[in-house]
C-alpha positions, 0 to 999 in steps of 0.5 A: 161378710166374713166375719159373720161366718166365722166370729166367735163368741170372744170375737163378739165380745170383743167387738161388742166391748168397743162399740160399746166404748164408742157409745160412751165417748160420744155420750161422756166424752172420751176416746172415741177413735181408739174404740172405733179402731178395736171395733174394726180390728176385732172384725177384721180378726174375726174374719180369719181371712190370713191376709187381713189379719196380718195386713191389720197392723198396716191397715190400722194406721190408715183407719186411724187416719181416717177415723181422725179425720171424720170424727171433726165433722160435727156429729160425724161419731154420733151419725156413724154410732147407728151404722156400726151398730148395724154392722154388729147386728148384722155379724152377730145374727151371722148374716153375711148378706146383710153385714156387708150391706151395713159395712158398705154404708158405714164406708160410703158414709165414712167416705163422705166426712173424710170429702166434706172435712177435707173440701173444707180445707182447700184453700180456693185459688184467689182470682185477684192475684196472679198465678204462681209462676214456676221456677227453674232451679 
């Protein structure tokens, strides 16, 4: 949202450059988080909202993470390409209402890799074996 209203054009540029860099990964193989991760820095920075700002190094740790995580979904970048595509549009025609729709549904859809990619891993407890017991030290 707020980055719609106040990015400048180098803002633009700069998210414009990483999403573009997100493309080519999918299409030629190739860093695709690290571009995911400049897509996201760029608009936090564009938003000019101080705390967001210095929180982004904090903050880009914890979407690396997640950003590792999603992308081991099969087609997680290449379903995701559409939505970032989305949010930039959206930022670009400096429409707030419509930028957070687009980032709402790139979070919700990142949210649903991270579950899937995470349910995978659990391991099910198995029925034919007794239960750990607990041990008092």
């Amino acid at each position: 949202r707020l980055a719609a209203e106040r990015a400048t054009n180098e803002d633009l540029a700069a998210a414009e450059a990483a999403y573009e860099g997100m493309r080519r990964a999918i299409e030629e193989g190739g860093d695709y988080v690290t571009h995911d991760l400049r897509f996201h820095q760029a608009l936090l920075l564009a938003s000019r909202n101080r705390m967001m700002v210095q929180m982004t190094k904090a903050l880009s740790a914890l979407l690396r993470t997640s950003f590792e995580i999603s992308t081991k979904r099969k087609d997680g970048p290449r379903s995701s390409l559409p939505l970032h595509r989305a949010v930039l549009d959206a930022v670009v025609a400096r429409d707030p209402r419509r930028a957070e729709k687009a980032i709402l549904r790139l979070i919700d859809g990142a949210h649903d890799d991270i579950e899937e990619i995470l349910n995978s891993r659990r391991k099910l407890p198995r029925l034919d074996q007794p239960a750990p017991q607990i041990r008092v030290a």
